[in-house]
PDBQT receptor file of N, H, CA, C and O in Angstrom, charges set to zero:
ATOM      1  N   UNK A   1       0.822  -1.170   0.000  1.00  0.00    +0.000 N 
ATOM      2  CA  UNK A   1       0.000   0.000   0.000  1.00  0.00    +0.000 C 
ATOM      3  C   UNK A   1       0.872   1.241   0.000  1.00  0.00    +0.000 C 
ATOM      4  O   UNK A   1       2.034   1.250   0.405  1.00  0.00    +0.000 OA
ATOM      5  N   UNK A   2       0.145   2.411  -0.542  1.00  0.00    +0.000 N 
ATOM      6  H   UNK A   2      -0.799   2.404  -0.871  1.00  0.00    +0.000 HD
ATOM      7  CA  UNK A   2       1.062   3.608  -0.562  1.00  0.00    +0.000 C 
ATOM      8  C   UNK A   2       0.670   4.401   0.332  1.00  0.00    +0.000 C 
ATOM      9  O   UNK A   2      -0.334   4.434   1.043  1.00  0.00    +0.000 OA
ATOM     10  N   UNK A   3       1.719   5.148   0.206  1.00  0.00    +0.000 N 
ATOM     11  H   UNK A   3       2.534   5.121  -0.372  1.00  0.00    +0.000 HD
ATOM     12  CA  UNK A   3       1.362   6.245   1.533  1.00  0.00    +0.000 C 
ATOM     13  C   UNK A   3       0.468   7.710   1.353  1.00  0.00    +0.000 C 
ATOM     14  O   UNK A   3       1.288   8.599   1.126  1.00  0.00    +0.000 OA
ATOM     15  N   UNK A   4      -0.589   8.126   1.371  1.00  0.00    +0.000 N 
ATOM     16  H   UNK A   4      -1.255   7.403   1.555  1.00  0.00    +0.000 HD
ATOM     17  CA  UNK A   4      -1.349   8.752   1.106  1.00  0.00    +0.000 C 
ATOM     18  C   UNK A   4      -0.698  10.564   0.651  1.00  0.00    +0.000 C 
ATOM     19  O   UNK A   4       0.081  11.067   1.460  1.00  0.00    +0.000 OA
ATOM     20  N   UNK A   5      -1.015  11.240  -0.393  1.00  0.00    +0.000 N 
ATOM     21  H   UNK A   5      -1.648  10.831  -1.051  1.00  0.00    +0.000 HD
ATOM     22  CA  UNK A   5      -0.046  12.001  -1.247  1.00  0.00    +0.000 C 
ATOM     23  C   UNK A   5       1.070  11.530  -1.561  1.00  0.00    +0.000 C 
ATOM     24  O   UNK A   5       1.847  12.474  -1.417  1.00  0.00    +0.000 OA
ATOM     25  N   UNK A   6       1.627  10.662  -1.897  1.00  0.00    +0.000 N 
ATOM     26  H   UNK A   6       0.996   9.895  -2.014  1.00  0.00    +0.000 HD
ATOM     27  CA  UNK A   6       2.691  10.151  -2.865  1.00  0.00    +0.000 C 
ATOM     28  C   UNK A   6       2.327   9.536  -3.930  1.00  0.00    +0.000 C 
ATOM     29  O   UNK A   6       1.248   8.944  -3.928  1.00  0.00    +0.000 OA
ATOM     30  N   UNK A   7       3.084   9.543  -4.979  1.00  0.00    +0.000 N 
ATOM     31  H   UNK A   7       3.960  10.024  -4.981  1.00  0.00    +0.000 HD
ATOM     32  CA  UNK A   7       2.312   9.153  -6.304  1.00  0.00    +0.000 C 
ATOM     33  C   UNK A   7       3.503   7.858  -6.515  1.00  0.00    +0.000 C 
ATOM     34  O   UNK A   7       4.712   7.744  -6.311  1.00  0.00    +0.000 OA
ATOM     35  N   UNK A   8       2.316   6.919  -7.080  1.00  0.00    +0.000 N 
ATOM     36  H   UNK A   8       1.334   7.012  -7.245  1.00  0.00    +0.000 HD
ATOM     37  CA  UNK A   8       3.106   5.314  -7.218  1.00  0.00    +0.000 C 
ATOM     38  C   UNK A   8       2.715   4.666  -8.686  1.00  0.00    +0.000 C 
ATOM     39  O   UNK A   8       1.649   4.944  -9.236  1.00  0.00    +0.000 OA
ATOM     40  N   UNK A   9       3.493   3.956  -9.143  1.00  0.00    +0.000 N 
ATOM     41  H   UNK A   9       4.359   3.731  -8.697  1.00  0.00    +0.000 HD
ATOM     42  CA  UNK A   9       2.992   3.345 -10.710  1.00  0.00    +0.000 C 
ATOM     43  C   UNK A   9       2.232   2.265 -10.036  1.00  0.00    +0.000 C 
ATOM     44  O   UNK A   9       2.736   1.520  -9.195  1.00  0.00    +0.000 OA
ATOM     45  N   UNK A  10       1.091   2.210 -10.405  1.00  0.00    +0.000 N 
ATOM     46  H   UNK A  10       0.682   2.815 -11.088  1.00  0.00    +0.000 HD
ATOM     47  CA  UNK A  10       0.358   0.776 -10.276  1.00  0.00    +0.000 C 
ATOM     48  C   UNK A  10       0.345  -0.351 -11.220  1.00  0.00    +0.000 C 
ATOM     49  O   UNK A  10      -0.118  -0.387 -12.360  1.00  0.00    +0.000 OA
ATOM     50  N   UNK A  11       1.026  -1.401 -10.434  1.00  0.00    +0.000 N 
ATOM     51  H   UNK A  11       1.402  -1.371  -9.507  1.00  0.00    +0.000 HD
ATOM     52  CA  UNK A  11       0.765  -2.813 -11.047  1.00  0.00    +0.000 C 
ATOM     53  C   UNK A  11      -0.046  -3.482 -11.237  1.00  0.00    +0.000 C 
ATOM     54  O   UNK A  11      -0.983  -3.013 -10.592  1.00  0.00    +0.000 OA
ATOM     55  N   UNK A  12      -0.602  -4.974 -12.086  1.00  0.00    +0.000 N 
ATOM     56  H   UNK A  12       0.160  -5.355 -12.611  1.00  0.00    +0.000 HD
ATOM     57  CA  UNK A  12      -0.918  -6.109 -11.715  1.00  0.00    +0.000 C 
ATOM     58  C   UNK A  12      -0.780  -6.488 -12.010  1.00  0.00    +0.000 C 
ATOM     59  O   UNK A  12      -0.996  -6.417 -13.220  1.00  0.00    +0.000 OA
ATOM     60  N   UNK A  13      -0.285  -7.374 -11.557  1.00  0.00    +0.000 N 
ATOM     61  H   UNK A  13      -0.109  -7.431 -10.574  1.00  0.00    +0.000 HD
ATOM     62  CA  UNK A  13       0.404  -9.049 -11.864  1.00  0.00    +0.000 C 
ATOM     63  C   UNK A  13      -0.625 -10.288 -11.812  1.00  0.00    +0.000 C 
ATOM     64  O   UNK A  13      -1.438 -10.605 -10.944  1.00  0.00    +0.000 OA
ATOM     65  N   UNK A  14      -0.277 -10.915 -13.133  1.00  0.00    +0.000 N 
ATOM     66  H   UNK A  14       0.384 -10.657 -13.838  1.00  0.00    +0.000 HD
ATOM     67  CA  UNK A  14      -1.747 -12.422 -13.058  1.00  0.00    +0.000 C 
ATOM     68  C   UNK A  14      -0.857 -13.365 -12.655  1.00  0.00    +0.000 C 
ATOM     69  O   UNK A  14       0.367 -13.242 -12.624  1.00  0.00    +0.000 OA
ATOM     70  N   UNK A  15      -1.470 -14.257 -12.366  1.00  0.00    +0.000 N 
ATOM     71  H   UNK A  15      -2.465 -14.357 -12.391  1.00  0.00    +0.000 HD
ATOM     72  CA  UNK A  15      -0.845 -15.985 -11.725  1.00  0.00    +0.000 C 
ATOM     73  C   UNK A  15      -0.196 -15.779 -13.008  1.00  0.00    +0.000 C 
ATOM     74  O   UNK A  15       0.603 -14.846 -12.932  1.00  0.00    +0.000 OA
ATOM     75  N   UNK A  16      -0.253 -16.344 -14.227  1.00  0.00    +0.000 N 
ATOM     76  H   UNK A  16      -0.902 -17.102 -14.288  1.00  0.00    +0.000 HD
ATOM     77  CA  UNK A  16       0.336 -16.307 -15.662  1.00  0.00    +0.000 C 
ATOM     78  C   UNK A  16       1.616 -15.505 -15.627  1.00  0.00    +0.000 C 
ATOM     79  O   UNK A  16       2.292 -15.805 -16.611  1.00  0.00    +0.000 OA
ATOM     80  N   UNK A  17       2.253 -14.527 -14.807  1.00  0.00    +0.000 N 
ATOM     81  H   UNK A  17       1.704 -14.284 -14.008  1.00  0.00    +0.000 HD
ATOM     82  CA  UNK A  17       2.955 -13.308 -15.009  1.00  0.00    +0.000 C 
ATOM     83  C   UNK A  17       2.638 -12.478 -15.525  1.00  0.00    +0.000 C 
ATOM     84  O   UNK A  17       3.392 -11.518 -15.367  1.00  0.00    +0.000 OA
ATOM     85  N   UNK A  18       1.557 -12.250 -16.334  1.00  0.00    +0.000 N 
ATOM     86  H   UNK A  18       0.944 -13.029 -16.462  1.00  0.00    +0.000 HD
ATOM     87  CA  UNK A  18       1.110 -11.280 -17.366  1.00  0.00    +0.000 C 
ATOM     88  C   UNK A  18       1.296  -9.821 -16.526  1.00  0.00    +0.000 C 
ATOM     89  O   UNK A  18       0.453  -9.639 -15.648  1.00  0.00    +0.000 OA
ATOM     90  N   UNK A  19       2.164  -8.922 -16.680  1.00  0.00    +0.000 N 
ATOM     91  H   UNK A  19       2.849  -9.070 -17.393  1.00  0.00    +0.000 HD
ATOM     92  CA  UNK A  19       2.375  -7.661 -15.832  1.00  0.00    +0.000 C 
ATOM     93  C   UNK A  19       1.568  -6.376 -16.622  1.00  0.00    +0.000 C 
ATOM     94  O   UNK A  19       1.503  -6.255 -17.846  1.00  0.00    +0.000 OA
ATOM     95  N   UNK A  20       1.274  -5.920 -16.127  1.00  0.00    +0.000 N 
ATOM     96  H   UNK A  20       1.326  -6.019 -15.133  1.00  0.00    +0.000 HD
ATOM     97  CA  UNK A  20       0.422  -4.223 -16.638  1.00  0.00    +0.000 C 
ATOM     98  C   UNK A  20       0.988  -3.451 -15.504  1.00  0.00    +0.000 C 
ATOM     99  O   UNK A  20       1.040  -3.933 -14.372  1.00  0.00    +0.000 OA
ATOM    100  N   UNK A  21       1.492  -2.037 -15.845  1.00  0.00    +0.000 N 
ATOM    101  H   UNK A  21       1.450  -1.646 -16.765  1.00  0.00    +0.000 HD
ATOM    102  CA  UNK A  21       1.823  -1.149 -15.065  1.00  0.00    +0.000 C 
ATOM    103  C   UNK A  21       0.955   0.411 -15.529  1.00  0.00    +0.000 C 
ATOM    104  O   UNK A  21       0.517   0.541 -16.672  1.00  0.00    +0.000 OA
ATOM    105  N   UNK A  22       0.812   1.420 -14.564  1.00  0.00    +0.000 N 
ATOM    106  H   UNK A  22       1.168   1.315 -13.636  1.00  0.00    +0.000 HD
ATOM    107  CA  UNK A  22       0.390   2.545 -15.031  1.00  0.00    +0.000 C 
ATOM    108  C   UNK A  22       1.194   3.471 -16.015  1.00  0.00    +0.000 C 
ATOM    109  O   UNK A  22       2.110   3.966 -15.359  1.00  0.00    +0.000 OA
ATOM    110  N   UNK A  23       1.228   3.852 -17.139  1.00  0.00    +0.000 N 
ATOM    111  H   UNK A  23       0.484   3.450 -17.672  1.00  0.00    +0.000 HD
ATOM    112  CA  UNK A  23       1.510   4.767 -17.639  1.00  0.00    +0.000 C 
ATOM    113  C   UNK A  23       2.133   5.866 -17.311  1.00  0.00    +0.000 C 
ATOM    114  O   UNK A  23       3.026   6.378 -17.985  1.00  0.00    +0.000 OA
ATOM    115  N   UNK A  24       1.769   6.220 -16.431  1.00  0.00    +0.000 N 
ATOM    116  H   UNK A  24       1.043   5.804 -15.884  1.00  0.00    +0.000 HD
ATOM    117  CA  UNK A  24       2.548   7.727 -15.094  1.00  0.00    +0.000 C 
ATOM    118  C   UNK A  24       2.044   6.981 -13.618  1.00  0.00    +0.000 C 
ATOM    119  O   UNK A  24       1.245   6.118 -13.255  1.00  0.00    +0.000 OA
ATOM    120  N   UNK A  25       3.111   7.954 -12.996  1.00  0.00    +0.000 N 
ATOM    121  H   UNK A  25       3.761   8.655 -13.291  1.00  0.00    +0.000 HD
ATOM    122  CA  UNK A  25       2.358   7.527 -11.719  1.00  0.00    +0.000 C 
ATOM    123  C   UNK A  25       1.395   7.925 -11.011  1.00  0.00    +0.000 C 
ATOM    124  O   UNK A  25       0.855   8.830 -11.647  1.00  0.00    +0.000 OA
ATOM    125  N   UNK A  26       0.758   7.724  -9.840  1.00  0.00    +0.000 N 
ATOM    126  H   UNK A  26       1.197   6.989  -9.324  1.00  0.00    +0.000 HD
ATOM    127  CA  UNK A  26      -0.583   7.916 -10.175  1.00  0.00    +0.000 C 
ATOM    128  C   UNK A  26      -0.684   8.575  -8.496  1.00  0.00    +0.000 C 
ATOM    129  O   UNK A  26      -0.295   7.703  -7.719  1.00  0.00    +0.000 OA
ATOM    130  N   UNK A  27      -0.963   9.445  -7.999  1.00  0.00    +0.000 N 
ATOM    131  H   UNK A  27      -1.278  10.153  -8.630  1.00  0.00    +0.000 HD
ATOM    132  CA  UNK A  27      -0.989  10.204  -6.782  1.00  0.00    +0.000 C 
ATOM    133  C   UNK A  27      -2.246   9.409  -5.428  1.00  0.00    +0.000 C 
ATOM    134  O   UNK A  27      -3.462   9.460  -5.614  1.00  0.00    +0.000 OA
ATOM    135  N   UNK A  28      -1.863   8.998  -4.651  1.00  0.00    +0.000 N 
ATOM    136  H   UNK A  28      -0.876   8.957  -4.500  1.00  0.00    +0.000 HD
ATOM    137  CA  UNK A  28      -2.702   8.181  -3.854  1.00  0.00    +0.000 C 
ATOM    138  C   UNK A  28      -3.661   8.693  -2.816  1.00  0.00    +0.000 C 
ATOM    139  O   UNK A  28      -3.087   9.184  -1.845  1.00  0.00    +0.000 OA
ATOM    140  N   UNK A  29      -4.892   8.704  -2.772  1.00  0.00    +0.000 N 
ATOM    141  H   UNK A  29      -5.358   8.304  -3.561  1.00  0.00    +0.000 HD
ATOM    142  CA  UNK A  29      -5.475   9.507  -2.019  1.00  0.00    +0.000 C 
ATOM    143  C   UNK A  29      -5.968   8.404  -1.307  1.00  0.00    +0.000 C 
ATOM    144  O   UNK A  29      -5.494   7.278  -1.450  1.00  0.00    +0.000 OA
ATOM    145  N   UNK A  30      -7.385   8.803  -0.145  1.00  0.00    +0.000 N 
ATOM    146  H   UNK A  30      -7.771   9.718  -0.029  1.00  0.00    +0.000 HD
ATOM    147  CA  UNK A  30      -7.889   7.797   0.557  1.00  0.00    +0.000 C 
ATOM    148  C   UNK A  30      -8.350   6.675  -0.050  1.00  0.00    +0.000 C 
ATOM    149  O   UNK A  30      -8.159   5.533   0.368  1.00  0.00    +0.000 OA
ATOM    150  N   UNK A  31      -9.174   7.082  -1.388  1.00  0.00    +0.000 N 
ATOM    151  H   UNK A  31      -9.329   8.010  -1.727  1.00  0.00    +0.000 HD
ATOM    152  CA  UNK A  31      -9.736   5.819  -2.091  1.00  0.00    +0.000 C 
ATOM    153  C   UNK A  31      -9.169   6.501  -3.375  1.00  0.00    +0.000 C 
ATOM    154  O   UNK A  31      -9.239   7.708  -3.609  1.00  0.00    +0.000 OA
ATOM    155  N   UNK A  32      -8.699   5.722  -4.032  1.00  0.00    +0.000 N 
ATOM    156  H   UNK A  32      -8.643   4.742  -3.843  1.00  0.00    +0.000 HD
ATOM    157  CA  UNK A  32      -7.956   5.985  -5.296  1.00  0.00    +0.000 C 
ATOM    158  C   UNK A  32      -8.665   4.658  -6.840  1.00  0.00    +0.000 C 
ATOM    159  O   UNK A  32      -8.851   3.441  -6.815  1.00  0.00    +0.000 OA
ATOM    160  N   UNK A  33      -8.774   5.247  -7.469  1.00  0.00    +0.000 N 
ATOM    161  H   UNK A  33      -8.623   6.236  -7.489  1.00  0.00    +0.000 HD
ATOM    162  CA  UNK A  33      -9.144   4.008  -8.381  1.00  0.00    +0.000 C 
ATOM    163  C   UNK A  33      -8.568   4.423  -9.709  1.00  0.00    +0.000 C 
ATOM    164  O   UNK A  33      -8.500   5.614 -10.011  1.00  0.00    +0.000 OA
ATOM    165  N   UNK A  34      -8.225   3.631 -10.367  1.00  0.00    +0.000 N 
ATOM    166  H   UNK A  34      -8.280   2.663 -10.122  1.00  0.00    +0.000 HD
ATOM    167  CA  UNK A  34      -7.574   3.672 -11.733  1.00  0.00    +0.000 C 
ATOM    168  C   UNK A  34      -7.974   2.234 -12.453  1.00  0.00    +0.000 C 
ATOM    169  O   UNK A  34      -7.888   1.134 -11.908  1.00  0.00    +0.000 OA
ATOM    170  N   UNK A  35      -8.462   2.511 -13.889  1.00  0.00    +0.000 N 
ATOM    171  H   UNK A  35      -8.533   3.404 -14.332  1.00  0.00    +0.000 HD
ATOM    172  CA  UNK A  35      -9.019   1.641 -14.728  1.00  0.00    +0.000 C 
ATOM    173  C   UNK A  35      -8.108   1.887 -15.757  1.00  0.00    +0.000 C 
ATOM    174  O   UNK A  35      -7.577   2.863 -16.288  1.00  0.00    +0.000 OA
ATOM    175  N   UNK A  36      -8.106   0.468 -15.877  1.00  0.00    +0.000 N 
ATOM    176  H   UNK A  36      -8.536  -0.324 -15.446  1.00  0.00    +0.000 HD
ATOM    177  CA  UNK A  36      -7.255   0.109 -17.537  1.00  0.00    +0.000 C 
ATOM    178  C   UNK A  36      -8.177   0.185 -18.381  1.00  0.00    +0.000 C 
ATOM    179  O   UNK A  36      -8.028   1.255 -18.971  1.00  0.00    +0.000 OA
ATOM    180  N   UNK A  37      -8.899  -0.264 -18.700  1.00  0.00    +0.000 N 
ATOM    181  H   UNK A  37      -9.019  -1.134 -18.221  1.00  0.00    +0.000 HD
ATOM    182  CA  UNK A  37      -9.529  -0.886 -19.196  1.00  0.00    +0.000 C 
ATOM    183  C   UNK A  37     -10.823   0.599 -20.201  1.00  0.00    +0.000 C 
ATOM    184  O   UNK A  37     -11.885   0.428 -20.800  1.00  0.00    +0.000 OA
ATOM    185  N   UNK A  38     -10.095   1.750 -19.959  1.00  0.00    +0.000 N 
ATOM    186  H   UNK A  38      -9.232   1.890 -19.473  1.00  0.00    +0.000 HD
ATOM    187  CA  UNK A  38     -11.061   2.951 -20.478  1.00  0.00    +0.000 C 
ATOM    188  C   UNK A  38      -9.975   3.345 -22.003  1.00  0.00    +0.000 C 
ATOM    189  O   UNK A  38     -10.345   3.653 -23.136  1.00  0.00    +0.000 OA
ATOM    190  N   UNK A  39      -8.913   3.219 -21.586  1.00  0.00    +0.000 N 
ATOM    191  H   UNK A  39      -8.613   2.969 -20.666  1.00  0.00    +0.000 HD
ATOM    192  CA  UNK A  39      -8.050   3.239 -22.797  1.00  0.00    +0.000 C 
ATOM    193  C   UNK A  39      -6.727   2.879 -22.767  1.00  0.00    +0.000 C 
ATOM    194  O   UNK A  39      -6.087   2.956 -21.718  1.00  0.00    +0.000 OA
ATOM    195  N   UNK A  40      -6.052   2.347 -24.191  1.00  0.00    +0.000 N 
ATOM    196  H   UNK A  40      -6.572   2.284 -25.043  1.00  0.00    +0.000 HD
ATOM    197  CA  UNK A  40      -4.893   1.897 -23.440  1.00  0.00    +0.000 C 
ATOM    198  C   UNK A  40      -3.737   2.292 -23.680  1.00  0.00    +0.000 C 
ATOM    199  O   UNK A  40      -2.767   1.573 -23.922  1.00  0.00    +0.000 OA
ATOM    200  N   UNK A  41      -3.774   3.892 -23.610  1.00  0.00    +0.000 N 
ATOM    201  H   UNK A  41      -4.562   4.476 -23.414  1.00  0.00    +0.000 HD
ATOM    202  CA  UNK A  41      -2.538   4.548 -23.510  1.00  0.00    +0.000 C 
ATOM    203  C   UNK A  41      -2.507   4.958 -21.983  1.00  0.00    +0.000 C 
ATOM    204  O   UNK A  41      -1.607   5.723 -21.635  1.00  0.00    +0.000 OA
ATOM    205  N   UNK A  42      -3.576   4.432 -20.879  1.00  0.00    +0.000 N 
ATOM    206  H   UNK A  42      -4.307   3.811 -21.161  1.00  0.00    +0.000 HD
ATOM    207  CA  UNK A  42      -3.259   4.035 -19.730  1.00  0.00    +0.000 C 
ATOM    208  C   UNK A  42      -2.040   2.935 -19.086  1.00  0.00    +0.000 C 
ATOM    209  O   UNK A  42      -1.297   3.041 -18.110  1.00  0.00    +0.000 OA
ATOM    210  N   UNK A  43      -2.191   2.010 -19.961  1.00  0.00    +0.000 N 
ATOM    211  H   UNK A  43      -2.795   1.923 -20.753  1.00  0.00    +0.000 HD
ATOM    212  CA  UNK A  43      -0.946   1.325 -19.759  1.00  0.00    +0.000 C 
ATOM    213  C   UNK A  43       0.802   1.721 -20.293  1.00  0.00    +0.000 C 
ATOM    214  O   UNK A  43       1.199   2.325 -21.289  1.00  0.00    +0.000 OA
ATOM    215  N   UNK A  44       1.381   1.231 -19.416  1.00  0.00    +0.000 N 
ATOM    216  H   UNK A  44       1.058   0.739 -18.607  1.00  0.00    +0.000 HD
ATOM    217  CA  UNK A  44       3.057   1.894 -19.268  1.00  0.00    +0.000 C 
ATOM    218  C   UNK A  44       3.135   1.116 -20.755  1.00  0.00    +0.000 C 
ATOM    219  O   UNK A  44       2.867  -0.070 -20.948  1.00  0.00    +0.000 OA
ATOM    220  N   UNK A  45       3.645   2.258 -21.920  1.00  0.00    +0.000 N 
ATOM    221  H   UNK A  45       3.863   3.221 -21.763  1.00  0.00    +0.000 HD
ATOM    222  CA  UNK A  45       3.859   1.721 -23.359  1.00  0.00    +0.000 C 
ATOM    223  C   UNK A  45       2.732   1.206 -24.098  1.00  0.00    +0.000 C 
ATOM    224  O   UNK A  45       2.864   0.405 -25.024  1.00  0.00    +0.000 OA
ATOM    225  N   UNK A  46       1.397   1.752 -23.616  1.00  0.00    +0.000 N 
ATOM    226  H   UNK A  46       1.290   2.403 -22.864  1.00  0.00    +0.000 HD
ATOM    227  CA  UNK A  46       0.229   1.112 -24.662  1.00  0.00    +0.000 C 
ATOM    228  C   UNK A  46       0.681  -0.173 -24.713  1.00  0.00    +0.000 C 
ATOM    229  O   UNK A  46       1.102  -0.284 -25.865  1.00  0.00    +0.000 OA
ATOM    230  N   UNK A  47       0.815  -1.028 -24.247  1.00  0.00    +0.000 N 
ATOM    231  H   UNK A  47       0.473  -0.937 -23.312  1.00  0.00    +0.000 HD
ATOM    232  CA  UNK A  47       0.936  -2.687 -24.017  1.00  0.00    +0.000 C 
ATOM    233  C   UNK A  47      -0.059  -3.138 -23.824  1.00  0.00    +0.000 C 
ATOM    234  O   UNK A  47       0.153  -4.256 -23.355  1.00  0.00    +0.000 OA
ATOM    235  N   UNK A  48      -1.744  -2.842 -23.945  1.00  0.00    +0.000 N 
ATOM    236  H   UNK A  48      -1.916  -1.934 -24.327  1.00  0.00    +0.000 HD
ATOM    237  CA  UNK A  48      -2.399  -3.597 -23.663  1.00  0.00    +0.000 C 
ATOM    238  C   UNK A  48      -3.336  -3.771 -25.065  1.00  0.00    +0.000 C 
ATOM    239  O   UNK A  48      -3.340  -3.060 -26.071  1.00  0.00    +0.000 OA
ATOM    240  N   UNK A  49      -4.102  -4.944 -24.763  1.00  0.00    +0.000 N 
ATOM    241  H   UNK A  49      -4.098  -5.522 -23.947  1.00  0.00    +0.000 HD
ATOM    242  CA  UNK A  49      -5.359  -5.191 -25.786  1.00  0.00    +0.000 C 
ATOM    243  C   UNK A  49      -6.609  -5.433 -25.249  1.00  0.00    +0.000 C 
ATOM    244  O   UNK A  49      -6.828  -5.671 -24.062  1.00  0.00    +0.000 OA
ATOM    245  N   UNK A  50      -7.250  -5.384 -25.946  1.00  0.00    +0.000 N 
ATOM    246  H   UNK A  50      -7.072  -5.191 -26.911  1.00  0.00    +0.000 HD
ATOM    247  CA  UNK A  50      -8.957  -5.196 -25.409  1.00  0.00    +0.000 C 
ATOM    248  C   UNK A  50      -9.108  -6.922 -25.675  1.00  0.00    +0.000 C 
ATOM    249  O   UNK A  50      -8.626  -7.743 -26.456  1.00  0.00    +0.000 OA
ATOM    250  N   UNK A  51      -9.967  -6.927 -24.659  1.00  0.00    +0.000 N 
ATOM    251  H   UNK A  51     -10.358  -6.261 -24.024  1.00  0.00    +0.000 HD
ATOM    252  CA  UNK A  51     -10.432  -8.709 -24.501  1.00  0.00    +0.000 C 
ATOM    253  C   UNK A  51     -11.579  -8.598 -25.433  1.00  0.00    +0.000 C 
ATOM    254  O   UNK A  51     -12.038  -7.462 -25.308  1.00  0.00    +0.000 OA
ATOM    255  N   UNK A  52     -12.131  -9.163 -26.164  1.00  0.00    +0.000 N 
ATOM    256  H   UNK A  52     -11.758 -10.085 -26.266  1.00  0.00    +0.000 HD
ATOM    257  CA  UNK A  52     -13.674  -9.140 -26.833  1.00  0.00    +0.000 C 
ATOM    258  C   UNK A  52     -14.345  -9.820 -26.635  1.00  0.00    +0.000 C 
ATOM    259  O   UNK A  52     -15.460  -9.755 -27.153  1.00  0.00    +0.000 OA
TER     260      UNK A  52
């Protein structure tokens, strides 16, 4: 967990290894939420693809 005003790249990691990271880092407040999944120059290097 981060420490509240510090900004952190967010991960996730699948059982598979499959890694996704944030694009920038991302400033942490009490409840913080960040979605991949709205576009994917959210992900660190546009590395992602849309599931269909």
């Amino acid at each position: 967990m981060g420490t509240i005003g510090q900004a952190y790249y967010i991960v996730v990691i699948h059982r598979n290894h499959i890694e996704t990271w944030s694009a920038n880092p991302v400033m942490i407040q009490p409840v913080t939420n960040y979605d991949f999944s709205t576009a994917d120059h959210l992900a660190y290097g546009s590395n992602q693809k849309k599931w269909k």
